[in-house]
N, C-alpha and C positions, 0 to 999 in steps of 0.2 A: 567254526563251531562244529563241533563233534556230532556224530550221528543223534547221540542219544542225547546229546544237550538238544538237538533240534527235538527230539521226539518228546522229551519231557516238554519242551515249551509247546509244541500242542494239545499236550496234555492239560496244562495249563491254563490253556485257550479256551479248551474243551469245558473244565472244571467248572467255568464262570456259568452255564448254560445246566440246569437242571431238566429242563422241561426238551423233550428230541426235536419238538418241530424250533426251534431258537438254533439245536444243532445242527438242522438240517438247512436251516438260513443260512449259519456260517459257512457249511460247505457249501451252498450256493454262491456266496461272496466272496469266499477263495476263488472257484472257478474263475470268477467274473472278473476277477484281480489278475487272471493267468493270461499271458499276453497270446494273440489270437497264431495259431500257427501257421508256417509258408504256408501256401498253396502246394508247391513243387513236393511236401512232405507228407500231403496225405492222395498218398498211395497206397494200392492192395499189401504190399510189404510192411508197411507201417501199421497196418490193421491189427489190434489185437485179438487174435483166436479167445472164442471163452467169453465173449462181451455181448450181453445184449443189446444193448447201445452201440455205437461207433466208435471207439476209441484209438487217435492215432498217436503212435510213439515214435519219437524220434530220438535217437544219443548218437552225441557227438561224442569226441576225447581230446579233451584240451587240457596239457601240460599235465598229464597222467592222470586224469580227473575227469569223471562221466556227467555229462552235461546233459539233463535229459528237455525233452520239449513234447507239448502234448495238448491236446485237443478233443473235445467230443459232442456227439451231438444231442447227448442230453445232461441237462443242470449238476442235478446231484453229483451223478458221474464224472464230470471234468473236475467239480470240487474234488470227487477223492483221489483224482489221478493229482493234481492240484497239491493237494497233504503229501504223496507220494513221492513226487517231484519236491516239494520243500525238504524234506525228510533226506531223499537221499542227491538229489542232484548237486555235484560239484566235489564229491567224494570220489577217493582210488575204487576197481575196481574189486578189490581185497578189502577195502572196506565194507563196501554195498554188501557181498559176498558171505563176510560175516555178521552182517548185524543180524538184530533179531527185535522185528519189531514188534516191539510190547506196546507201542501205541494203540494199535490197532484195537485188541480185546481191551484196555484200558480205559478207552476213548468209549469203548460201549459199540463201536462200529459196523464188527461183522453180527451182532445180535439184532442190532436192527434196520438191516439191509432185508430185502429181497432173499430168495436162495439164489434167482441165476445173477441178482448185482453181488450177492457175497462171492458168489463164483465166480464175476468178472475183476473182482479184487482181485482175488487169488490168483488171476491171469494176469492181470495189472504186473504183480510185485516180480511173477513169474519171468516175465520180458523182460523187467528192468534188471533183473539176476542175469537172464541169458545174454544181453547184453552187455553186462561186466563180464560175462563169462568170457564171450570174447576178444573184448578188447586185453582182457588179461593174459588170455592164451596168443594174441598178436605179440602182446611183450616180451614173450618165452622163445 
């Protein structure tokens, strides 16, 4: 599945949910759906700068495909790392690289966050970028 076919299909998800605390359940239950991360992974490294919460990130690269894995210490927040990881984990990193995700303002998301959880979005997508970035410039 393509970037944006995952991204429509949350949008989709989203759709179903008029009312934000029903959408703040789901991104609760994604979280809760996210398999719990090593130990050995949450490290000072792993930390995303920009988070009010705790948020650890980890990417792998399997068979030229960025594999991400993630964890945090509070609800909401591991749901949207949670959406982020559905979204883009198992893509090149020239994919990641180019998308543009329109879910996010679609979804209604960064309007009704916090300012410092919108900002830890924004840190969120920012790592998962920097890390294609890498593994791309590895490939060169």
């Amino acid at each position: 599945m393509t970037i944006n076919e995952m991204q429509d299909e949350v949008i989709a998800e989203f759709s179903d949910f008029d009312d934000w605390m029903d959408r703040y359940q789901l991104l609760i239950d994604l979280g809760n759906e996210q398999p719990a991360l090593d130990e050995r992974y949450k490290t000072d490294q792993n930390l995303i700068e920009g988070c009010q919460s705790r948020v650890w990130l980890q990417a792998d690269e399997e068979d030229g495909k960025v594999i991400f894995q993630a964890e945090s210490d509070a609800l909401i927040v591991k749901g949207i790392i949670a959406l982020l990881i559905k979204v883009l984990s198992g893509h090149t990193p020239d994919e990641i690289l180019a998308a543009d995700l329109y879910f996010i303002p679609r979804i209604g998301l960064q309007e009704h966050l916090s300012p410092t959880r919108s900002n830890g979005l924004l840190a969120m997508v920012k790592q998962m970028r920097m890390y294609a970035l890498a593994f791309k410039a590895k490939e060169s």
